[in-house]
N, C-alpha and C positions, 0 to 999 in steps of 0.2 A: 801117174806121177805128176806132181802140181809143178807148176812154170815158176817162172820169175814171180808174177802175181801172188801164187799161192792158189790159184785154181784149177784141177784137175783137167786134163790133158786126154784125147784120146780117149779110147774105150776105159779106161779107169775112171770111172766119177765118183772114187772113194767111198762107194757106200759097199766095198765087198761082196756086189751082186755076179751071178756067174751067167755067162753067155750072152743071150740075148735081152736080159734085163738090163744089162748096164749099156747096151748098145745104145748110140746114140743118131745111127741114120738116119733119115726121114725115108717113109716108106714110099710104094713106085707112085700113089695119089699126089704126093708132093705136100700131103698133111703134117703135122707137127713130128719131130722126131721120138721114137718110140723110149723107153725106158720108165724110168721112177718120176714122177714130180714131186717129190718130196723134197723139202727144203735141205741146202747142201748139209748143213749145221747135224742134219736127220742122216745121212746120207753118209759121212764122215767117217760115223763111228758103226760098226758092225751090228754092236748088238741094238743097238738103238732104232738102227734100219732094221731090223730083223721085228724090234719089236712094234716100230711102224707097220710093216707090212702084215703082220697077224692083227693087228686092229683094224687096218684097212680089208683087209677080208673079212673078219668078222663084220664090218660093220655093212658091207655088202654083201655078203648072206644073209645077215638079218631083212636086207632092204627086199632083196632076190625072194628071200620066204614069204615075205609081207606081199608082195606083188602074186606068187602063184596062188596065194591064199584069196587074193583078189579075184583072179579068176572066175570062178564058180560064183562068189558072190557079187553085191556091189560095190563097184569101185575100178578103179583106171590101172586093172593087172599090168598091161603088158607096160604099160608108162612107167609104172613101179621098178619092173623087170628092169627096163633099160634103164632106170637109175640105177638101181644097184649096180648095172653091168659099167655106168661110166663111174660110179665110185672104183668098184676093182679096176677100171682102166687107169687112173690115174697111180697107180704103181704099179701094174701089171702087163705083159708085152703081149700075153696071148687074150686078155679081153681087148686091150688095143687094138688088136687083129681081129677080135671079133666085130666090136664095132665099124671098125673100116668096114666090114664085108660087107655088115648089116647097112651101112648107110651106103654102099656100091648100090647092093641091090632093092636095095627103095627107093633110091636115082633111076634104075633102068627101070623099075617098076612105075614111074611117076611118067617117065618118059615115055613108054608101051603104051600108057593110059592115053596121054594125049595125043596119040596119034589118030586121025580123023574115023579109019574104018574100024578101031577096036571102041572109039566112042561115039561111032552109030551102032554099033551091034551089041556094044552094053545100052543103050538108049530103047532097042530093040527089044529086046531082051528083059528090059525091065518092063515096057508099055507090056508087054504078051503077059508078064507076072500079075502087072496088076489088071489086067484085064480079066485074068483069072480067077484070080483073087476076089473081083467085084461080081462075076457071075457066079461064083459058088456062095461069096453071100446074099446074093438074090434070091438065088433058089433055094437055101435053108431059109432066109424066112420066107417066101413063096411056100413052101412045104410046110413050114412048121411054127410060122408067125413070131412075133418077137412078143415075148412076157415078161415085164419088170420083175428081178428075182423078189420084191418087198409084195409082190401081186399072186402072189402063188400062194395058194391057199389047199389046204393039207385037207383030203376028203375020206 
């Protein structure tokens, strides 16, 4: 119900969203508060939100398809991914929630990393790789010499 002002009040922010989309808390990170950011104007009138938010899906499924499509081949999937996923956040409560989690756990993950004994035993870990790595090419060309593919000559 709008105030004095004429601006919605409380869990009603006039766009006829049910539950947790018109909620306007900020979550327990203390990040922006979750619901639509769609302009009030959008927001107002029912169908209009309604038809916001089917363009705003669509337009991150397309982004979402174009990223897994990425994937396999070349190109920045998973960058894609999480675009699409903060298009649908910006009118959606449970990519909101998604991304908070996603960005929780790439903080503890970022964190893990730099702690001293998991970044000597990845340090570890990698030297034994490529050490590997450099004695098994030793020994195939030891064994089997190196021949330019344009040097090969068909007998």
């Amino acid at each position: 119900m709008p105030d004095d002002t004429g601006a919605p009040t409380g869990a009603d922010d006039g766009g006829g969203g049910s539950g947790a989309e018109g909620a306007a808390e900020a979550g327990a990170d203390g990040g922006r508060p979750l619901g639509s950011r769609a302009p009030r104007f959008i927001r107002r009138s029912r169908p209009l939100h309604l038809s916001w938010q089917v363009a705003v899906f669509l337009v991150g499924l397309a982004v979402v398809a174009l990223g897994v499509v990425m994937l396999p081949l070349p190109g920045p999937g998973w960058v894609v991914i999480f675009l699409g996923m903060g298009i649908w956040a910006t009118e959606f409560v449970w990519a909101q929630l998604a991304l908070r989690w996603t960005r929780r756990k790439v903080a503890e993950a970022a964190q893990k990393a730099l702690d001293p004994k998991v970044r000597r035993r990845n340090l570890t870990l990698t030297a034994i790789g490529l050490v590997l790595i450099a004695a098994l090419g030793g020994w195939y060309l030891w064994k089997y010499g190196l021949v330019m593919p344009w040097k090969i000559h068909e007998d």
